[in-house]
N, CA, C and O atoms as a Maestro MAE file, in Angstrom:
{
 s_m_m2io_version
 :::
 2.0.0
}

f_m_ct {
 s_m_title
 :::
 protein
 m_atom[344] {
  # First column is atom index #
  i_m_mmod_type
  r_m_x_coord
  r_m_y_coord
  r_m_z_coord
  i_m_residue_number
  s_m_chain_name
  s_m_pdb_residue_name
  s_m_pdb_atom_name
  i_m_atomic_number
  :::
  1 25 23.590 24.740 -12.328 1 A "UNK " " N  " 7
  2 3 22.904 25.632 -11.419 1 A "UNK " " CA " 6
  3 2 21.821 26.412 -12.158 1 A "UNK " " C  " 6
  4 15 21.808 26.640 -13.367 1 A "UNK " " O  " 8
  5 25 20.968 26.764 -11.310 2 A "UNK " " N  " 7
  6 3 19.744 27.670 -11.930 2 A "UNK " " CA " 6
  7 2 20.024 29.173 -11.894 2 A "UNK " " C  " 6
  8 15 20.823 29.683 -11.109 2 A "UNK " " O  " 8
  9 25 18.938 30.191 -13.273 3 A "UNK " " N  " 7
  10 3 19.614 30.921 -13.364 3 A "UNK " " CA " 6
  11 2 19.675 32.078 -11.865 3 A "UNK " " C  " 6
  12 15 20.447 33.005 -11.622 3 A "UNK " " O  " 8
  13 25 18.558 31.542 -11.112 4 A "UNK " " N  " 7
  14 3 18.272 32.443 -9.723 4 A "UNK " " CA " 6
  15 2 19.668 32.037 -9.015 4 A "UNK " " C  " 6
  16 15 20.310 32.991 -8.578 4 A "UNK " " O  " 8
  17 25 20.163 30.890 -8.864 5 A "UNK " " N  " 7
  18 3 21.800 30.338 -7.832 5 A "UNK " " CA " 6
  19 2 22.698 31.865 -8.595 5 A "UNK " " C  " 6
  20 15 23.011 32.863 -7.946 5 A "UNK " " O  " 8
  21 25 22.893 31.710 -9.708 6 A "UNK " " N  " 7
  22 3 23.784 32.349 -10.405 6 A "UNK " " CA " 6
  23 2 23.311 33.879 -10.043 6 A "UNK " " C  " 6
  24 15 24.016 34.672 -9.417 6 A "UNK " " O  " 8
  25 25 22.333 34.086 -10.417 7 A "UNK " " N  " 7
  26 3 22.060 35.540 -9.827 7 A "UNK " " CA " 6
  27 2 22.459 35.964 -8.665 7 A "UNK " " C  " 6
  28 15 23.205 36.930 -8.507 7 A "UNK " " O  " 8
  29 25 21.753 34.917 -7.328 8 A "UNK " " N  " 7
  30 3 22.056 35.058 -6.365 8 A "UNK " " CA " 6
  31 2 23.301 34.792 -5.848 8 A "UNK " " C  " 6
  32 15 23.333 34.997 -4.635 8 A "UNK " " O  " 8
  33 25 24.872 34.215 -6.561 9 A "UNK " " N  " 7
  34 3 26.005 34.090 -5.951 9 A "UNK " " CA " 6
  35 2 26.026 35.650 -6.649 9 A "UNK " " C  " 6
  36 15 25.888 36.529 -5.799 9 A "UNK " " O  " 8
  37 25 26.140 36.032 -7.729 10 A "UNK " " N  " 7
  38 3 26.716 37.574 -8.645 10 A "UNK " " CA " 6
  39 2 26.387 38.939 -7.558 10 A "UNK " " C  " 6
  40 15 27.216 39.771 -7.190 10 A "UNK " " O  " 8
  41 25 25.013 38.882 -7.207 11 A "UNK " " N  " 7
  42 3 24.804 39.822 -6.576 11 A "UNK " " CA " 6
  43 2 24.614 40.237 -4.909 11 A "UNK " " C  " 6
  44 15 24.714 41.391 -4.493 11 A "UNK " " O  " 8
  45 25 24.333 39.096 -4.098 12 A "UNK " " N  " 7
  46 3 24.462 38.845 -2.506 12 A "UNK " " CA " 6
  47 2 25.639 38.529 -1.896 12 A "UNK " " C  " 6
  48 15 26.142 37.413 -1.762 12 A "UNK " " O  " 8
  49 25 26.078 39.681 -1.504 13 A "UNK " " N  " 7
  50 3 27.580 39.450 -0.664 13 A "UNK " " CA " 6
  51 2 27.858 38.560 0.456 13 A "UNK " " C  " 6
  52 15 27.193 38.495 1.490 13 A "UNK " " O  " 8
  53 25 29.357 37.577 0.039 14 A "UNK " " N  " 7
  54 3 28.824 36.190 0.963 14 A "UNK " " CA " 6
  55 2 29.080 36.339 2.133 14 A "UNK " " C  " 6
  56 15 29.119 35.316 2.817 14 A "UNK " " O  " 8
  57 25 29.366 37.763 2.834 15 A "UNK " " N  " 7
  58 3 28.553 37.562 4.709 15 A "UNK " " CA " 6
  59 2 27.122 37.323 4.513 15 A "UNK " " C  " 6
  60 15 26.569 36.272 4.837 15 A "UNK " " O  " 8
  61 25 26.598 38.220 4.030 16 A "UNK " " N  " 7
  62 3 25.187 37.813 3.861 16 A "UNK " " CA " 6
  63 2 24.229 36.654 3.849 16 A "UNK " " C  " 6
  64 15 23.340 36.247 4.596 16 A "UNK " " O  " 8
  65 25 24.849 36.220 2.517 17 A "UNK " " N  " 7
  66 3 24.883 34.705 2.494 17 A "UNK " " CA " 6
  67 2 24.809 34.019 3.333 17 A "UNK " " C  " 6
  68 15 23.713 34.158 3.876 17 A "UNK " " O  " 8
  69 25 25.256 33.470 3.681 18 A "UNK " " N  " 7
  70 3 26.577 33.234 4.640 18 A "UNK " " CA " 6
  71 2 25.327 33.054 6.053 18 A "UNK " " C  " 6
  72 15 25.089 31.956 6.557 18 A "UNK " " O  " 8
  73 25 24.625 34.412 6.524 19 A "UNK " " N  " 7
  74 3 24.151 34.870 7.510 19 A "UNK " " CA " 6
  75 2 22.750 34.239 7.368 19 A "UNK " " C  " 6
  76 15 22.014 33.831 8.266 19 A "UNK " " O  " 8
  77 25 22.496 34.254 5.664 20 A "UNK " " N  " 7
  78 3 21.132 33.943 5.540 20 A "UNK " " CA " 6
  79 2 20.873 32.322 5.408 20 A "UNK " " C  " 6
  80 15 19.729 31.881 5.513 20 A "UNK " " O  " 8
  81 25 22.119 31.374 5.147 21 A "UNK " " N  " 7
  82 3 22.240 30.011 5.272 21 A "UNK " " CA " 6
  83 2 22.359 29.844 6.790 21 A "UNK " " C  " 6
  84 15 21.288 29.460 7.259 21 A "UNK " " O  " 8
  85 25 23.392 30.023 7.776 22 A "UNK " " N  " 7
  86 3 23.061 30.429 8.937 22 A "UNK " " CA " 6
  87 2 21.372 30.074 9.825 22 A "UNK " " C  " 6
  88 15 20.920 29.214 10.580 22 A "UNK " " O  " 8
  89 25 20.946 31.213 9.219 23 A "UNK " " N  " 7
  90 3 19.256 31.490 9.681 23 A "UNK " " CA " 6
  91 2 18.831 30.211 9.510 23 A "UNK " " C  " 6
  92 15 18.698 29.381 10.409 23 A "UNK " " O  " 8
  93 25 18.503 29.973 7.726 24 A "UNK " " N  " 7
  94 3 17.958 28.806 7.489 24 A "UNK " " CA " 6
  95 2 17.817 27.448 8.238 24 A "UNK " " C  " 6
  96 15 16.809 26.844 8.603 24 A "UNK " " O  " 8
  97 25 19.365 27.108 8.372 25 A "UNK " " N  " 7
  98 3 19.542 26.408 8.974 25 A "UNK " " CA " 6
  99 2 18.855 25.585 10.629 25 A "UNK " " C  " 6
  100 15 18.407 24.520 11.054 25 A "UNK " " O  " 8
  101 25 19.209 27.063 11.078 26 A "UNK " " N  " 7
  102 3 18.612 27.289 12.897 26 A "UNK " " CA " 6
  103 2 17.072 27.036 12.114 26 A "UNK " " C  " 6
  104 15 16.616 25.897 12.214 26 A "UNK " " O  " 8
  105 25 16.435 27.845 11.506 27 A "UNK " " N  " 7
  106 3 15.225 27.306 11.329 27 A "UNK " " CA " 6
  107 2 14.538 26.064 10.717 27 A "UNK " " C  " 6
  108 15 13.332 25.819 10.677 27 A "UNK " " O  " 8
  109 25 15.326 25.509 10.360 28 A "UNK " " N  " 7
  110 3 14.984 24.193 10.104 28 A "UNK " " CA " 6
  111 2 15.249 22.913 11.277 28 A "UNK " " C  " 6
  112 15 14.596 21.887 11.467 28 A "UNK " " O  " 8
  113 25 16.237 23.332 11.827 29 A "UNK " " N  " 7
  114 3 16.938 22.517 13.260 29 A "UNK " " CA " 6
  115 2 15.513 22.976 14.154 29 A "UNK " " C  " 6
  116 15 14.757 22.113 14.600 29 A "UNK " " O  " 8
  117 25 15.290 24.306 14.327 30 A "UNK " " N  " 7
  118 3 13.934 24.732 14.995 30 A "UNK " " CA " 6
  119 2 12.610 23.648 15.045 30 A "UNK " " C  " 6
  120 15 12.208 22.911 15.946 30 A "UNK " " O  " 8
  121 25 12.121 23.896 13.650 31 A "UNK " " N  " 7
  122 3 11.150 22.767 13.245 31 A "UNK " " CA " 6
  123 2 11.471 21.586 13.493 31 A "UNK " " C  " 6
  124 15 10.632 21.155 14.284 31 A "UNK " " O  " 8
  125 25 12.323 20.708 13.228 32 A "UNK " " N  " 7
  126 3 12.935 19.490 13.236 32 A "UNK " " CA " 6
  127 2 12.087 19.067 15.008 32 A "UNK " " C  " 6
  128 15 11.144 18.354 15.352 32 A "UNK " " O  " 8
  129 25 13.109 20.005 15.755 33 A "UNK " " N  " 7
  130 3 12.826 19.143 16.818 33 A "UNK " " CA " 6
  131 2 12.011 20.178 17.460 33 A "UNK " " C  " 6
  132 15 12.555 20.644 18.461 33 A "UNK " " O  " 8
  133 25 10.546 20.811 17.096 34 A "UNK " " N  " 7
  134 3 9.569 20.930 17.702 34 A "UNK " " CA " 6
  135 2 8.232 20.247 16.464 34 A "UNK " " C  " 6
  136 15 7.030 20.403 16.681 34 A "UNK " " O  " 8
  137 25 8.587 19.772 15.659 35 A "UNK " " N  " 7
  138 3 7.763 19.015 14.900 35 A "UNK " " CA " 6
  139 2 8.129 17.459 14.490 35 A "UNK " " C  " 6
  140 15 7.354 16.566 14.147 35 A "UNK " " O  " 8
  141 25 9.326 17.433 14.612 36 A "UNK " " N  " 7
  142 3 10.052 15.951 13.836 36 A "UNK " " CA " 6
  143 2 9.667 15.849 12.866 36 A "UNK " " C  " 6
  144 15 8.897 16.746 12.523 36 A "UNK " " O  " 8
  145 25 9.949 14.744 11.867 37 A "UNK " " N  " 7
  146 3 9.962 14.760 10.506 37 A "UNK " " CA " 6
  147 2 8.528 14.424 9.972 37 A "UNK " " C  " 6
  148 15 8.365 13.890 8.875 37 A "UNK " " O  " 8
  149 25 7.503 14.765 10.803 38 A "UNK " " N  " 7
  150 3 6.149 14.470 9.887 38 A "UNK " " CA " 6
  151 2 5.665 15.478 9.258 38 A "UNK " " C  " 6
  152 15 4.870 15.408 8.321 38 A "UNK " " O  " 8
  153 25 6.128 16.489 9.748 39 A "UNK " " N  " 7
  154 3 5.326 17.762 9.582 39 A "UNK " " CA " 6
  155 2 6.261 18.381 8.683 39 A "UNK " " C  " 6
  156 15 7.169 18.761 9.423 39 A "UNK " " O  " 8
  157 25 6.669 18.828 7.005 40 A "UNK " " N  " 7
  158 3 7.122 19.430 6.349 40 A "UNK " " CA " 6
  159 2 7.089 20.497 7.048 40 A "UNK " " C  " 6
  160 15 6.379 20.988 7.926 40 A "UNK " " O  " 8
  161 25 8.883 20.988 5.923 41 A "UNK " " N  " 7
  162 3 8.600 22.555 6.860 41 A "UNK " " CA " 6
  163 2 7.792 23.907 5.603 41 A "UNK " " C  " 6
  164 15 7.693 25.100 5.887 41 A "UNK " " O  " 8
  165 25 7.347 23.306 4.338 42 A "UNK " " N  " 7
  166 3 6.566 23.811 3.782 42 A "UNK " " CA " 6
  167 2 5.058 24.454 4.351 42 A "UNK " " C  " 6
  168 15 4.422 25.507 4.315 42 A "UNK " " O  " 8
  169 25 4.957 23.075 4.889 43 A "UNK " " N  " 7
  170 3 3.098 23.435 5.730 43 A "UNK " " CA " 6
  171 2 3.627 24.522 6.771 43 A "UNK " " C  " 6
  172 15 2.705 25.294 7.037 43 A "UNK " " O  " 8
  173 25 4.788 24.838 7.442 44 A "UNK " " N  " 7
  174 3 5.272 25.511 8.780 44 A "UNK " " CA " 6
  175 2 4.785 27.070 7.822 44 A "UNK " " C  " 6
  176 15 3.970 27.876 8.271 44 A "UNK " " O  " 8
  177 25 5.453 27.221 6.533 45 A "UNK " " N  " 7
  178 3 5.225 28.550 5.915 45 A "UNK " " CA " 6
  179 2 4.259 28.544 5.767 45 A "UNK " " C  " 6
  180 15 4.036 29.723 5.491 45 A "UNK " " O  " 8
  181 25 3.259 27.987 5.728 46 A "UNK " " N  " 7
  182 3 1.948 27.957 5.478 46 A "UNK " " CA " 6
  183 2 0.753 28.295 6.019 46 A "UNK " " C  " 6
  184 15 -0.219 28.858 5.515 46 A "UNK " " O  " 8
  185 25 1.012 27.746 7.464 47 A "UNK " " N  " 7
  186 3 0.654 28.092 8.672 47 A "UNK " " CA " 6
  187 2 1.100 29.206 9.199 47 A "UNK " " C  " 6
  188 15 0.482 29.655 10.165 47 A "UNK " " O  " 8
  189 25 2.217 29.882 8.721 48 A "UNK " " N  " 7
  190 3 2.792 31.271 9.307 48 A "UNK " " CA " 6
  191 2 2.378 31.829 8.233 48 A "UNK " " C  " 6
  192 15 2.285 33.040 8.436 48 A "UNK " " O  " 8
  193 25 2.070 31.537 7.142 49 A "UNK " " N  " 7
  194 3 1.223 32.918 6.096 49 A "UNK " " CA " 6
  195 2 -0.589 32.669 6.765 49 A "UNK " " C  " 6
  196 15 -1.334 33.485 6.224 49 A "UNK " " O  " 8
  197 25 -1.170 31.946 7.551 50 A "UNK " " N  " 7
  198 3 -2.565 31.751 7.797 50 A "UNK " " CA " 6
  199 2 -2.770 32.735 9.078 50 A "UNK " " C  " 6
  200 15 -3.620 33.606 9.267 50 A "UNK " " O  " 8
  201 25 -1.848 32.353 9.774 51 A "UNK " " N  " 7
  202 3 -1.643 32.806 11.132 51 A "UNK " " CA " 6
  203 2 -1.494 34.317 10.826 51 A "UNK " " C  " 6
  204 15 -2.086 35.128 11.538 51 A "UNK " " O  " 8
  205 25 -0.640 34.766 9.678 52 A "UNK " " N  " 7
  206 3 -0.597 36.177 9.898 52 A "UNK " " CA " 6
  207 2 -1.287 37.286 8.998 52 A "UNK " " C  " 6
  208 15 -0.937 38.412 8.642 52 A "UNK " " O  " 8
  209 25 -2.331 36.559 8.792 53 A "UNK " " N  " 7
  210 3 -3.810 37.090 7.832 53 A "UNK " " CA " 6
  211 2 -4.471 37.165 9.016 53 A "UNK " " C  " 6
  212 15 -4.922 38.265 9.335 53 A "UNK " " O  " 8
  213 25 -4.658 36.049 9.883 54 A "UNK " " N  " 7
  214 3 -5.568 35.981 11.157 54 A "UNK " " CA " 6
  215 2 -5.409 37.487 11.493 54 A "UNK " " C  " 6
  216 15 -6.240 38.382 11.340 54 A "UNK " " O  " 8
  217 25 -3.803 37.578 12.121 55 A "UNK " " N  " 7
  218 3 -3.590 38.449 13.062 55 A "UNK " " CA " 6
  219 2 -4.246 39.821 12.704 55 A "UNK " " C  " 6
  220 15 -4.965 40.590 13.343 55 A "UNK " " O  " 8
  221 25 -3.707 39.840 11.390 56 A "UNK " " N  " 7
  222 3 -4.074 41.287 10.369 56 A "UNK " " CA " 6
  223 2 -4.815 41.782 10.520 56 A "UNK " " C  " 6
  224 15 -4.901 42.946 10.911 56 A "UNK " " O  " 8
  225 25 -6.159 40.535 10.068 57 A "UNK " " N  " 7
  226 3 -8.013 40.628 9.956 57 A "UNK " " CA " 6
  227 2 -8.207 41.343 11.282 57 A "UNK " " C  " 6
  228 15 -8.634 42.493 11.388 57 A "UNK " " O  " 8
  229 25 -7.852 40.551 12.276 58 A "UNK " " N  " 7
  230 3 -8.216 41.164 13.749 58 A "UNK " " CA " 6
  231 2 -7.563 42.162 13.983 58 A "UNK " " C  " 6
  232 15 -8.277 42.750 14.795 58 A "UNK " " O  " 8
  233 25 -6.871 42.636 13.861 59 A "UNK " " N  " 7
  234 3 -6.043 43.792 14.600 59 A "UNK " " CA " 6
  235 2 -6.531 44.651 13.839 59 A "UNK " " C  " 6
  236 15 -6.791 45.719 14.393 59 A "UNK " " O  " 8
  237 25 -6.851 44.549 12.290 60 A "UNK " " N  " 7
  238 3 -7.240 45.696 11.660 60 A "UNK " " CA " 6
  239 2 -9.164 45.919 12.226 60 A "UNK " " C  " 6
  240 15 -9.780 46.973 12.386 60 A "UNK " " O  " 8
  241 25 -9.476 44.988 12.340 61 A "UNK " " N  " 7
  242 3 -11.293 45.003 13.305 61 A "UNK " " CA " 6
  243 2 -10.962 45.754 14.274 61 A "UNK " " C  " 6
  244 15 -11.460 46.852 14.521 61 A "UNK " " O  " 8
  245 25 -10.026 45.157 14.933 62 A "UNK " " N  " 7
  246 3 -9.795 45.736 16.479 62 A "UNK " " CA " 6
  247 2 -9.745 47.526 16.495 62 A "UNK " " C  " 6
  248 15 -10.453 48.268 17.177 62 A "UNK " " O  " 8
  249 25 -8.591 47.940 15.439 63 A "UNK " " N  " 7
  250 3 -8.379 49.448 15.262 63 A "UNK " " CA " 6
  251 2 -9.566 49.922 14.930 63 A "UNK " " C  " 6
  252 15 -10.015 50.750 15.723 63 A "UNK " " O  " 8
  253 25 -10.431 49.580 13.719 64 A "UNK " " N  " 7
  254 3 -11.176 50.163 13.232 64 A "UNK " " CA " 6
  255 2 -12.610 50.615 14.163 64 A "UNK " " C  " 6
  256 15 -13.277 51.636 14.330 64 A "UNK " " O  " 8
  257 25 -12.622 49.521 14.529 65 A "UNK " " N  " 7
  258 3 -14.064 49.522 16.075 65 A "UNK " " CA " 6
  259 2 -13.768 50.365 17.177 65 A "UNK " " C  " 6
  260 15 -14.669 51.015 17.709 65 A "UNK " " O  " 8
  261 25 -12.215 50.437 17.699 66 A "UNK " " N  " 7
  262 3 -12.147 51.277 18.330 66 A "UNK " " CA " 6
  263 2 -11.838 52.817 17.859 66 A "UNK " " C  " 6
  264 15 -11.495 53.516 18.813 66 A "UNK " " O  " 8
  265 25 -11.865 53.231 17.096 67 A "UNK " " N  " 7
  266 3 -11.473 54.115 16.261 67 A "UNK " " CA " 6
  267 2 -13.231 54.730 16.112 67 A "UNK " " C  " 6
  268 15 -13.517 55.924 16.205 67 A "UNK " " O  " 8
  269 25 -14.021 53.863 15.922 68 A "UNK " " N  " 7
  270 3 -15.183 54.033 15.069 68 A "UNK " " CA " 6
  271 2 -16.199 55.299 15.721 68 A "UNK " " C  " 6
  272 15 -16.842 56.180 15.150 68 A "UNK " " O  " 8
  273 25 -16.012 54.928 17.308 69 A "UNK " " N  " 7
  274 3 -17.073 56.299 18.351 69 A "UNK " " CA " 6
  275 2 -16.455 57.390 17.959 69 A "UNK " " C  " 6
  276 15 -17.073 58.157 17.220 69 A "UNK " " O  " 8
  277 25 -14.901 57.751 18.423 70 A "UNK " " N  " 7
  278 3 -14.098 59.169 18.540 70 A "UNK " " CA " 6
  279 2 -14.618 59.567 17.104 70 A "UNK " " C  " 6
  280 15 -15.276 60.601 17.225 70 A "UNK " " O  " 8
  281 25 -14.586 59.235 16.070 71 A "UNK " " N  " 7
  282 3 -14.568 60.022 14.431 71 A "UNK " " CA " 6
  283 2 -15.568 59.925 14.280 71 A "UNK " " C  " 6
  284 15 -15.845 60.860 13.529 71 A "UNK " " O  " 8
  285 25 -16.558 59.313 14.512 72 A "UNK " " N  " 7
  286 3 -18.090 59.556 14.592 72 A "UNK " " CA " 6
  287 2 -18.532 60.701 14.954 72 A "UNK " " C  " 6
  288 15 -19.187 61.461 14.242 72 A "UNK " " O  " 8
  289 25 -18.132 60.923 16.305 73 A "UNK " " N  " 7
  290 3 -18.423 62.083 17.400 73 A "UNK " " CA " 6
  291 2 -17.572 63.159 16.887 73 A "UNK " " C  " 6
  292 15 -18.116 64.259 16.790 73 A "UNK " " O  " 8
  293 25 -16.341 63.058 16.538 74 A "UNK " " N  " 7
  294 3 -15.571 64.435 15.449 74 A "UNK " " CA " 6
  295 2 -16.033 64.515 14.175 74 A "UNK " " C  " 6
  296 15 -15.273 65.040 13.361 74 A "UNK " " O  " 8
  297 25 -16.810 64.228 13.897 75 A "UNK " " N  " 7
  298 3 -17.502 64.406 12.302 75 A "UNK " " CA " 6
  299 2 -18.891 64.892 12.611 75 A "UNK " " C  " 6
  300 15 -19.277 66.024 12.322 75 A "UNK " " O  " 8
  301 25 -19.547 64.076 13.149 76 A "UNK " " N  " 7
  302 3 -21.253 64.373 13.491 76 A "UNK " " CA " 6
  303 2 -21.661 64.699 14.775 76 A "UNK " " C  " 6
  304 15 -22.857 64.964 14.888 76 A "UNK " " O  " 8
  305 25 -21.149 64.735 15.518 77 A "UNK " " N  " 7
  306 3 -21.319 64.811 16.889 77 A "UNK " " CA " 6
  307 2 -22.122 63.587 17.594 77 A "UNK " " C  " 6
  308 15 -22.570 62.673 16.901 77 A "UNK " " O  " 8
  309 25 -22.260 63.610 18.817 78 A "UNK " " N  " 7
  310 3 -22.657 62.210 19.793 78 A "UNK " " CA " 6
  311 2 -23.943 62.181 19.666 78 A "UNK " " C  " 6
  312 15 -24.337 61.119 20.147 78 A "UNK " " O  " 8
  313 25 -24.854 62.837 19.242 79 A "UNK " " N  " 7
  314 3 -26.299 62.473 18.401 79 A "UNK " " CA " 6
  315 2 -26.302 61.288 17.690 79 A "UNK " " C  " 6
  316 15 -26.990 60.284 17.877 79 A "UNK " " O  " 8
  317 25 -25.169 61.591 16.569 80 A "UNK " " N  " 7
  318 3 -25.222 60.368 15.858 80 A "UNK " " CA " 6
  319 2 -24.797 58.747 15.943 80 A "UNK " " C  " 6
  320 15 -24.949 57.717 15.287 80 A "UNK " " O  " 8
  321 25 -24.164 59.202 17.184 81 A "UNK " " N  " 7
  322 3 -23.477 57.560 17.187 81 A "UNK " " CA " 6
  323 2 -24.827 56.652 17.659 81 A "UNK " " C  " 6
  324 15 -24.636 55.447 17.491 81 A "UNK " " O  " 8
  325 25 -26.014 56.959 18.159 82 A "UNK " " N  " 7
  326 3 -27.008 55.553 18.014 82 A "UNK " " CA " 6
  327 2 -27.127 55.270 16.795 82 A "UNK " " C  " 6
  328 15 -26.801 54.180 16.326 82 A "UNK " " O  " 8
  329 25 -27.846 56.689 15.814 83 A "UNK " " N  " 7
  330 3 -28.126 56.296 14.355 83 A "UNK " " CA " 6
  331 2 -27.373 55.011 13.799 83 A "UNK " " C  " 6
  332 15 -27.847 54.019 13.246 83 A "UNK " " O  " 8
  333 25 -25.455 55.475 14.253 84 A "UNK " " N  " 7
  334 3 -24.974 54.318 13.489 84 A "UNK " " CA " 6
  335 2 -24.594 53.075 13.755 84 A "UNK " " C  " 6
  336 15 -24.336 52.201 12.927 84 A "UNK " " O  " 8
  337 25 -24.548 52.971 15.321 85 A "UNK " " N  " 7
  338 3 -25.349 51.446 15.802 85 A "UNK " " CA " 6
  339 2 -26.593 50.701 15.457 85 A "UNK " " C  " 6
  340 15 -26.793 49.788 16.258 85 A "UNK " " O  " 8
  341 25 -27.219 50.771 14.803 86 A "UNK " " N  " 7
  342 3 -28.537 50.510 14.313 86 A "UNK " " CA " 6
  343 2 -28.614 49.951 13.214 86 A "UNK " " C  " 6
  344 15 -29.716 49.694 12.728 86 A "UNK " " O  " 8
  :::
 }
 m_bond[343] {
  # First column is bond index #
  i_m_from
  i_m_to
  i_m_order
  :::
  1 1 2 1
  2 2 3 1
  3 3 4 2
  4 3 5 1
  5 5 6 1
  6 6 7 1
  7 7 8 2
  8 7 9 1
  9 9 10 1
  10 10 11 1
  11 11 12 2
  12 11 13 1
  13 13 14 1
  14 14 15 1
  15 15 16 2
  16 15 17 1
  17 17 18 1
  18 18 19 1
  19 19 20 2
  20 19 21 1
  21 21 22 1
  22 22 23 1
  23 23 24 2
  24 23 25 1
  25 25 26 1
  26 26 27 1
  27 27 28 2
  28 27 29 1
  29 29 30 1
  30 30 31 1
  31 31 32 2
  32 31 33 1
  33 33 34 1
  34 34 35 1
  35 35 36 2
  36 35 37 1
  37 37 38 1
  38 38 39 1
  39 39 40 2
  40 39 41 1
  41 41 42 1
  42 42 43 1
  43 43 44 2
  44 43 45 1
  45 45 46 1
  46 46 47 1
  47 47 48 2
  48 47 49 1
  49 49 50 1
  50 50 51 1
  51 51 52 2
  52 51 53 1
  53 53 54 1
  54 54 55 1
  55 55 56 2
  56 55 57 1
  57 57 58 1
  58 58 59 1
  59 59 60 2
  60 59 61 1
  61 61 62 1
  62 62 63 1
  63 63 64 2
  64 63 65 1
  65 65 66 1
  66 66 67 1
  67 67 68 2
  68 67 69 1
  69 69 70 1
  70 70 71 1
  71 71 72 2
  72 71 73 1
  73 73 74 1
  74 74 75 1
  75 75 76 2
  76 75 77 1
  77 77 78 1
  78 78 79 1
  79 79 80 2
  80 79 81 1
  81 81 82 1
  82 82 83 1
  83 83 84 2
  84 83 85 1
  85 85 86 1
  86 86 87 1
  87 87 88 2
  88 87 89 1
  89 89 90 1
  90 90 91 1
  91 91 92 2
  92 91 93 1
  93 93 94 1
  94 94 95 1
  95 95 96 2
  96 95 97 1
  97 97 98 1
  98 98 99 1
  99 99 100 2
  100 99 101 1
  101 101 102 1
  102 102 103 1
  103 103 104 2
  104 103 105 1
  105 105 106 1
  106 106 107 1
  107 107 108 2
  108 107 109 1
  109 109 110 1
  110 110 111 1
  111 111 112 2
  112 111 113 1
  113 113 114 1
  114 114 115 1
  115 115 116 2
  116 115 117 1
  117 117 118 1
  118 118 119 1
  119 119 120 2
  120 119 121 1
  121 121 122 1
  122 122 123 1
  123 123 124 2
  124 123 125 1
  125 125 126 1
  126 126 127 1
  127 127 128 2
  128 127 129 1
  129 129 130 1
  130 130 131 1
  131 131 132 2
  132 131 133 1
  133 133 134 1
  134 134 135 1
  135 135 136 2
  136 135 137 1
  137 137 138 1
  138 138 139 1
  139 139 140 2
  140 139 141 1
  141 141 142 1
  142 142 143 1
  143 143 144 2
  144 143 145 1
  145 145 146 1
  146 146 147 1
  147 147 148 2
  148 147 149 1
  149 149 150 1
  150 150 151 1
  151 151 152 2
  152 151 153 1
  153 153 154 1
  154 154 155 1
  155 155 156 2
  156 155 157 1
  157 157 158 1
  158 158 159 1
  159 159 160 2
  160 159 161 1
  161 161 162 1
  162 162 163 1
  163 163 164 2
  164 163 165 1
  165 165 166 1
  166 166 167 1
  167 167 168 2
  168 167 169 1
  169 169 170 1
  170 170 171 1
  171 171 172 2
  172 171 173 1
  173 173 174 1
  174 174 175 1
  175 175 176 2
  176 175 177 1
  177 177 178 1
  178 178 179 1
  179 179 180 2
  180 179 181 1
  181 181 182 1
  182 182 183 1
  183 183 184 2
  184 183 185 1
  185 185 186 1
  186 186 187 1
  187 187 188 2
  188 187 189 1
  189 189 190 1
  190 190 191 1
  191 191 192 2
  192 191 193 1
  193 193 194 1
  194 194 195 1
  195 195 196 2
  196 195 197 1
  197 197 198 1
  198 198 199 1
  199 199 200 2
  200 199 201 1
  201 201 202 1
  202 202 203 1
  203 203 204 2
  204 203 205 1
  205 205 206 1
  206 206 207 1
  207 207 208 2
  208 207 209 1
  209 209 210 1
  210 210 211 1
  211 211 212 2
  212 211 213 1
  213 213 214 1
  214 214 215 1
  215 215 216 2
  216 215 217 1
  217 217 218 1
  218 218 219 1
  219 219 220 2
  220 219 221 1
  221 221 222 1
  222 222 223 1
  223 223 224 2
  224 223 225 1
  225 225 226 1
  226 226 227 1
  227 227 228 2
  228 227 229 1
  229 229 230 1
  230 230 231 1
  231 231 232 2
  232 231 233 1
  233 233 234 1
  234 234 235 1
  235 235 236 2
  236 235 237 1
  237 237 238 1
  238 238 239 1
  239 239 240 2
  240 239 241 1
  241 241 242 1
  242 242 243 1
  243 243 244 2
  244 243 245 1
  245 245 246 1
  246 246 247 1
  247 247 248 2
  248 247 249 1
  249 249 250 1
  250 250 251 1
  251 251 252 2
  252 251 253 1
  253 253 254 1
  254 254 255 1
  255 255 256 2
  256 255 257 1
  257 257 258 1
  258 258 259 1
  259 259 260 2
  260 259 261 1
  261 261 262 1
  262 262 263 1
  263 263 264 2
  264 263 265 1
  265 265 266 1
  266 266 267 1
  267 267 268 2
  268 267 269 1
  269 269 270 1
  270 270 271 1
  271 271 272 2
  272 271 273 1
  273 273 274 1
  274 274 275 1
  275 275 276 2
  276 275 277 1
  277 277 278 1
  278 278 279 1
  279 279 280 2
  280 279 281 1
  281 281 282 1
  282 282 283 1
  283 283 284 2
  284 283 285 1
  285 285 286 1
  286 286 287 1
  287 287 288 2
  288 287 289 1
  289 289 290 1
  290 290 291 1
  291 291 292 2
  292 291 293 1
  293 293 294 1
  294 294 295 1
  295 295 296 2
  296 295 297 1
  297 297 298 1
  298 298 299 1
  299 299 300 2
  300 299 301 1
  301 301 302 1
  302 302 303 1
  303 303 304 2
  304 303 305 1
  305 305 306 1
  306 306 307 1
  307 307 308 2
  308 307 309 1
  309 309 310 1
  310 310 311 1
  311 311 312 2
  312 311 313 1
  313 313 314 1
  314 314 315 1
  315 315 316 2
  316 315 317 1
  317 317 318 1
  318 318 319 1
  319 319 320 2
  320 319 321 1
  321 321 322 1
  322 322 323 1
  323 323 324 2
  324 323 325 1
  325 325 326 1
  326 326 327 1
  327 327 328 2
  328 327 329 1
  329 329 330 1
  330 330 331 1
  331 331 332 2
  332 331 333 1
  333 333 334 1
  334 334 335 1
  335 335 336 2
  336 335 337 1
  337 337 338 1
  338 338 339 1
  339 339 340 2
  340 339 341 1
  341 341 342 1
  342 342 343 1
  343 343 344 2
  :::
 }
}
């Protein structure tokens, strides 16, 4: 066994375990039969780390733009918000 198995039997209590083989499992049965066996389930993490940069990028645009008039107008007042469209 590797020294991470060994770590990980010493220190993760086996409900846990247990709970987190469990998971795995369902998520691999998940993929299986909404991808079948062409599609690794490596690329699946892969696509769920792409997907949730997407989300990030946008949601953090989204806050910031809407955010951007009100603190404009509480800092400089509504004079300035053409200046900083421009």
């Amino acid at each position: 066994h590797s020294p991470f198995s060994k770590w990980y039997r010493r220190t993760i209590p086996a409900p846990i375990r247990q709970s987190l083989t469990t998971l795995q499992n369902l998520a691999l049965r998940l993929h299986t039969n909404l991808y079948g066996k062409t599609l690794p389930p490596t690329e699946m993490v892969r696509t769920l780390c792409l997907a949730m940069t997407l989300f990030f990028l946008i949601g953090g645009y989204w806050l910031l733009r809407s955010l951007k008039d009100p603190v404009l107008t509480a800092l400089c007042g509504v004079s300035a918000i053409p200046k900083a469209k421009m």
